[in-house]
C-alpha positions in Angstrom: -54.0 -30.3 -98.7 -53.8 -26.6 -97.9 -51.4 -24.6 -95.5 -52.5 -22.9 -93.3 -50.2 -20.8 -91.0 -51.2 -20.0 -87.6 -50.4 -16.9 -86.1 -50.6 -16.2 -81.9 -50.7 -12.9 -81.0 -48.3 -12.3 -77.7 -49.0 -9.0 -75.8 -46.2 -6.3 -75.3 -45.0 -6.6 -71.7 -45.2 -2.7 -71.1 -42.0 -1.1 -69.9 -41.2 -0.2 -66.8 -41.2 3.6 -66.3 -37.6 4.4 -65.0 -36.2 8.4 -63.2 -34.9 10.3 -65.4 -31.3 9.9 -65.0 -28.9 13.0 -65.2 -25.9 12.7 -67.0 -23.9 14.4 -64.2 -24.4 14.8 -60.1 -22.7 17.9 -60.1 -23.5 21.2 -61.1 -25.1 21.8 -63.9 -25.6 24.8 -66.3 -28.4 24.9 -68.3 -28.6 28.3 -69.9 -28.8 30.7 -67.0 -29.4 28.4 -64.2 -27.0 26.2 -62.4 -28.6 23.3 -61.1 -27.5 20.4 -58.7 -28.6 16.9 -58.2 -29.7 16.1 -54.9 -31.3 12.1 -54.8 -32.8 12.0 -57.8 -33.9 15.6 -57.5 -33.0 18.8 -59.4 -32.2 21.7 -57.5 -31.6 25.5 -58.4 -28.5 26.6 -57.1 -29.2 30.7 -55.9 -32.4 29.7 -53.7 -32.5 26.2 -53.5 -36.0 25.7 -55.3 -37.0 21.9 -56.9 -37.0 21.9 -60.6 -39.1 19.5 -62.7 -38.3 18.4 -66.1 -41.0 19.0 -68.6 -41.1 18.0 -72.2 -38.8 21.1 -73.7 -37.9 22.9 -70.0 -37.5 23.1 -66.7 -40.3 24.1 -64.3 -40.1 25.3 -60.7 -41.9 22.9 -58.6 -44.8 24.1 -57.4 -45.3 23.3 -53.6 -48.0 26.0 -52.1 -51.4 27.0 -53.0 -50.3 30.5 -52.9 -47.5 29.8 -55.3 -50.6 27.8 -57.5 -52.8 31.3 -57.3 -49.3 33.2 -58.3 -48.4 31.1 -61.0 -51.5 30.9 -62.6 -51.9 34.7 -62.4 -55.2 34.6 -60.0 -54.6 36.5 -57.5 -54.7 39.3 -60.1 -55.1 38.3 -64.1 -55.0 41.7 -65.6 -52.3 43.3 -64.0 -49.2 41.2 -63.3 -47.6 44.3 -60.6 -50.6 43.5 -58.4 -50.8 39.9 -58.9 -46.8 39.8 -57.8 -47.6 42.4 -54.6 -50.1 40.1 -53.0 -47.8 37.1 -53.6 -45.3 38.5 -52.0 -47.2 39.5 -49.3 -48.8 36.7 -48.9 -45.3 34.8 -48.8 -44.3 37.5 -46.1 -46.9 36.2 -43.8 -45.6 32.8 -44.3 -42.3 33.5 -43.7 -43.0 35.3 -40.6 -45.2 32.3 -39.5 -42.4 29.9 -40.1 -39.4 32.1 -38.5 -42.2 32.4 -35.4 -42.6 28.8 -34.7 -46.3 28.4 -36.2 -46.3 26.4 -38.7 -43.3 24.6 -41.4 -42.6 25.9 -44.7 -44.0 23.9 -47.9 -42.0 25.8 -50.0 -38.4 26.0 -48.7 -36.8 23.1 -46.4 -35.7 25.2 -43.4 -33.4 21.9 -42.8 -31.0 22.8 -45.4 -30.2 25.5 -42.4 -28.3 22.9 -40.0 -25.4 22.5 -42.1 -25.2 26.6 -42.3 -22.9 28.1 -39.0 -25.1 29.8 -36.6 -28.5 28.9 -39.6 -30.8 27.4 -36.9 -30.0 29.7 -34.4 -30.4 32.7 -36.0 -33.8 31.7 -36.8 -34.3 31.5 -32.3 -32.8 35.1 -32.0 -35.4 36.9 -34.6 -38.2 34.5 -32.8 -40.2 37.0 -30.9 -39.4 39.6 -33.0 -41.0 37.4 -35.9 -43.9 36.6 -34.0 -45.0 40.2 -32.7 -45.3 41.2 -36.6 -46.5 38.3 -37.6 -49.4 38.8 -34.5 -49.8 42.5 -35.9 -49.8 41.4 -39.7 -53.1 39.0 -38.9 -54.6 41.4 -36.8 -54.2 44.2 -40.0 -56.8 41.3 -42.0 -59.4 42.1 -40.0 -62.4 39.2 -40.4 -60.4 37.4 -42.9 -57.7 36.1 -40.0 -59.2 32.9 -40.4 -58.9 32.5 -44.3 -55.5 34.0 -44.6 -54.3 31.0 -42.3 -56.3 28.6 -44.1 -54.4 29.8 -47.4 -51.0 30.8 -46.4 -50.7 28.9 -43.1 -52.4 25.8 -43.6 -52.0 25.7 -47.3 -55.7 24.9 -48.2 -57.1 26.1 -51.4 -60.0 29.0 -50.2 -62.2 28.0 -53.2 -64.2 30.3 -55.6 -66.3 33.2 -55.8 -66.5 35.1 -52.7 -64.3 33.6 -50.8 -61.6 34.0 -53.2 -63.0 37.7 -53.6 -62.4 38.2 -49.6 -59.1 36.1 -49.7 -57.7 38.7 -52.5 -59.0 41.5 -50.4 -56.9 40.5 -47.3 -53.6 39.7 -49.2 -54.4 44.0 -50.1 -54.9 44.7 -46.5 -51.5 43.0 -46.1 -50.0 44.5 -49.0 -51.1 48.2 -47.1 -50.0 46.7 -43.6 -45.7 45.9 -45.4 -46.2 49.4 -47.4 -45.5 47.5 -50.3 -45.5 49.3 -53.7 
């Protein structure tokens, strides 16, 4: 008579991904930047951005397709001085669109604001101020009005080519309408 032994094979039940969990809720300091926990979320104390945990470090979370151009270094890949002016141009007409009324921010949550004395109303006293140069910064981009508020406003990616050729043109109209340098 010979033995034979039977072997089943069982499958792995796979584990359930959990959040990463924080050691603390307070503030943090992880080399330079202090950083709160807000429900679940990581927050950087001077401006309030989202961080994400990577694999070695943190990352700013990226919430705009402007930011994504930015980041990326598209908006200019050889030289980083122009590639940061049309960002922040381009962030200037978003900031103007979202003090005016026009739109919401995707990249800072104006709500924080209510907690703030006087945050929500200062934002009703620089209203029409807000929107007459945010009426004159549109009309400085000429025929690409409707792209710029696609990109910044709307937060639509313009595409390739020349579209993104025209779209890098108006964000240098823009730089030329702030006097930026």
């Amino acid at each position: 008579m010979m033995n034979v032994k039977v072997f089943v094979a069982s499958k792995k039940n796979k584990k359930n991904k959990k959040e990463k969990q924080y050691v603390s809720t307070e503030i943090k300091d992880l080399g330079t930047q202090q950083l709160v926990q807000i429900d679940g979320k990581l927050y950087r104390l001077p401006d309030f951005k989202q961080m994400v945990m990577g694999l070695k470090h943190l990352y700013c979370k990226i919430n705009s397709v402007l930011e994504n151009y930015y980041f990326r270094g598209q908006l200019d890949p050889t030289n980083h001085k122009t590639n940061a002016l049309r960002y922040v141009a381009g962030m200037k007409v978003e900031y103007l669109a979202v003090y005016s009324g026009k739109t919401r921010s995707p990249t800072f949550n104006w709500d924080r604001l209510q907690g703030i004395p006087l945050g929500n109303e200062l934002f009703n006293v620089q209203k029409y101020d807000a929107e007459f140069d945010f009426k004159e910064a549109m009309k400085s981009t000429k025929s690409y009005q409707s792209l710029v508020w696609d990109t910044i406003i709307d937060n639509k990616p313009c595409g390739r080519g020349k579209k993104f050729e025209n779209f890098k043109e108006s964000l240098d109209m823009l730089i030329e309408h702030f006097d930026l340098k």
